[in-house]
Residue frames relative to the residue before (quaternion, step in Angstrom):
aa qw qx qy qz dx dy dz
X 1.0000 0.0000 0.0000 0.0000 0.00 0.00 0.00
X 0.2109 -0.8510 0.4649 0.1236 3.46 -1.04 0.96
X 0.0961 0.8682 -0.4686 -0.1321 3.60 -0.23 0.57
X 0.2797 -0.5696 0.7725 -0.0242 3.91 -1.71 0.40
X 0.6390 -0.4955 0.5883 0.0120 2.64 -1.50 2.00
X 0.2462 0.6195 -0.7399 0.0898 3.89 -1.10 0.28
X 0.3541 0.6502 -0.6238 0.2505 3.87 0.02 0.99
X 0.4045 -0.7495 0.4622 0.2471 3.67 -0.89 0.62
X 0.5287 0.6991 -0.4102 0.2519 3.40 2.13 -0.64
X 0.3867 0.6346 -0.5420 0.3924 4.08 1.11 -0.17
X 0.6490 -0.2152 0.5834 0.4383 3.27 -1.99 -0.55
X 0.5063 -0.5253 0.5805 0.3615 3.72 -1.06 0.32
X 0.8141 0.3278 -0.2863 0.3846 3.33 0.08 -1.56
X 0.5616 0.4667 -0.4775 0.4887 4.10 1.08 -0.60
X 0.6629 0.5614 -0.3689 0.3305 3.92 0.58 -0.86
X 0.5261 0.4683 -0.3023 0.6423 3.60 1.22 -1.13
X 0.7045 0.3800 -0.4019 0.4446 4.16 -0.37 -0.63
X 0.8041 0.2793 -0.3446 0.3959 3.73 0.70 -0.50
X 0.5971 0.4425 -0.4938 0.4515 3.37 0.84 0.07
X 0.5772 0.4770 -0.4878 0.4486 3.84 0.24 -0.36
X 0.6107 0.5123 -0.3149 0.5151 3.57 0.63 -1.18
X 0.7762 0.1343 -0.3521 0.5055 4.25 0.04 -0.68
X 0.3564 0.6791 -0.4538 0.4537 4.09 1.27 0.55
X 0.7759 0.2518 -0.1919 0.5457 3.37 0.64 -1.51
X 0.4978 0.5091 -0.5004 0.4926 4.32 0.76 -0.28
X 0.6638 0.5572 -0.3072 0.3932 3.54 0.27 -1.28
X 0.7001 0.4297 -0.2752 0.4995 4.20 0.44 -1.92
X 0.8099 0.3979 0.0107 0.4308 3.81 0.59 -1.96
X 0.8541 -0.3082 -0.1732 0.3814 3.29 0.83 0.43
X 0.5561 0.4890 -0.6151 0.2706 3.40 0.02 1.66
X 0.5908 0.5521 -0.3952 0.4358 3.48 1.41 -0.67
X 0.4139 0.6931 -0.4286 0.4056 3.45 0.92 -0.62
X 0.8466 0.3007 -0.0724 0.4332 3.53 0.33 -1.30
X 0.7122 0.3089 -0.3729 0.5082 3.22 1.31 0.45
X 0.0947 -0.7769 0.5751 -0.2381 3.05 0.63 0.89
X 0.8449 0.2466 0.0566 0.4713 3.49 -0.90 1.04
X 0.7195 0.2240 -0.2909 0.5895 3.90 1.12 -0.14
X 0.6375 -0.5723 0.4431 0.2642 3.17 -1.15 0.29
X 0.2310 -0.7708 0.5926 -0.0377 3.64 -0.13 1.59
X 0.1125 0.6416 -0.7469 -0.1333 3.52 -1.35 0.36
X 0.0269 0.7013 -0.6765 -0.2232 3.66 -1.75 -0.14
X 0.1370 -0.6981 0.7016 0.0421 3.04 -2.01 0.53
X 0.5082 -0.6819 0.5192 0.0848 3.53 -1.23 0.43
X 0.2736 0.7822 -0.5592 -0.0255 3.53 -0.61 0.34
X 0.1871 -0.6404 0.7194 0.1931 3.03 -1.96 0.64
X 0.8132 -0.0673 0.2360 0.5277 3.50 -0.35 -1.88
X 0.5406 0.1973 -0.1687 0.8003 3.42 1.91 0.61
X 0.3893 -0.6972 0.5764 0.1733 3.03 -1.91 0.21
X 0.0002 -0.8020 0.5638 0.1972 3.92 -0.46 0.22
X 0.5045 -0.6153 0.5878 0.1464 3.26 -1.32 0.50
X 0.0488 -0.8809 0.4683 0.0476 3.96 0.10 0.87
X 0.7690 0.0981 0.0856 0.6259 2.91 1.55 -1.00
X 0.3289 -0.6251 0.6815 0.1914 3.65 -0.67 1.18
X 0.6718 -0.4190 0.4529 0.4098 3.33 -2.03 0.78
X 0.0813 -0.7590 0.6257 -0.1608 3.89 -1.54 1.19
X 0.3090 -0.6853 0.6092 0.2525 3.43 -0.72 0.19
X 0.7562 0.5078 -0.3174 0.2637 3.38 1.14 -0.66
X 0.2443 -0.8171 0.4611 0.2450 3.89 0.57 1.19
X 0.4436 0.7090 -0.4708 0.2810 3.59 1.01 -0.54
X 0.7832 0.4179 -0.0932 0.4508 2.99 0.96 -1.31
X 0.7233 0.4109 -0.3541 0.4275 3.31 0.97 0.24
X 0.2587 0.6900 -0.3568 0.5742 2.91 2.10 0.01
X 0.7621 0.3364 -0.1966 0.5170 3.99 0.01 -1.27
X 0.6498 0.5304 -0.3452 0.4211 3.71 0.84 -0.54
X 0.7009 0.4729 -0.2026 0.4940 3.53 0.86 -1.32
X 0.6312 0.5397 -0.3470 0.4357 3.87 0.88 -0.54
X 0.5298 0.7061 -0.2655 0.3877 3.75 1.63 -0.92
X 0.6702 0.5400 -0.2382 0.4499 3.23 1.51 -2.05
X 0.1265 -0.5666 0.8121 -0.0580 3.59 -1.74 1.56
X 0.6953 -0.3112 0.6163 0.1997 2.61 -2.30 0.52
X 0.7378 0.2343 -0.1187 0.6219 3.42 -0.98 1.03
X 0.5119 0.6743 -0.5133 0.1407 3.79 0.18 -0.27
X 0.8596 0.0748 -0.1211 0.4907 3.31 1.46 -0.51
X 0.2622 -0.7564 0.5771 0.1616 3.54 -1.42 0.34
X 0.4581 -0.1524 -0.8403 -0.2467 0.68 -2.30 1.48
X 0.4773 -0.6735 0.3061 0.4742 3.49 -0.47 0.11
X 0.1363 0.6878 -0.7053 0.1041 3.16 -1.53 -0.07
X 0.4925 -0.5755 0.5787 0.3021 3.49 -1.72 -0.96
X 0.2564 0.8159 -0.4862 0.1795 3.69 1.08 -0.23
X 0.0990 -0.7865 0.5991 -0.1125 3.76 0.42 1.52
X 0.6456 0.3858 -0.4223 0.5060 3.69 0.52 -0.86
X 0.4553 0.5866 -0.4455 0.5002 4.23 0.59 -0.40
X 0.6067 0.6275 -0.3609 0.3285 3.69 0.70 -1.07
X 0.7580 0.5079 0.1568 0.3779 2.27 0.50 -2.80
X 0.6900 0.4140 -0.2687 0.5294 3.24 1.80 0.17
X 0.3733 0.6811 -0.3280 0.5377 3.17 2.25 -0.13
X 0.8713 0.3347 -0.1789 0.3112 3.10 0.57 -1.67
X 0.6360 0.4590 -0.3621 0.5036 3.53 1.21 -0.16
């Protein structure tokens, strides 16, 4: 399961540099290498969403993960363990 930060509580400009940055780690070099296993992603801020149940089909998490902004959800915050309960 892959997750990405979308809280607005950062600096904008550090928040916008780390999501492109775990955007471009995520598009250019992990899906690449899973090829063929079953990928999910989710998102957290002060909650967790679930965009994508586990898939083989990276296309689609490819088109999902390019979508994900800073700020994308409410409320903000950082609540990773919320995630890490999403993802298990």
């Amino acid at each position: 399961m892959l997750m990405t930060a979308c809280s607005e509580t950062c600096e904008p400009p550090v928040l916008a540099f780390l999501t492109k940055w775990a955007r471009l780690c995520l598009l250019a070099g992990v899906l690449p290498r899973l090829q063929g296993r079953s990928v999910g992603l989710l998102v957290f801020a002060g909650e967790a969403r679930l965009l994508a149940p586990l898939t083989r089909d990276s296309g689609a998490i490819e088109l999902l993960a390019t979508g994900v902004e800073p700020g994308g959800l409410t409320p903000g915050g950082s609540d990773i363990a919320a995630a890490i309960e999403e993802a298990l």
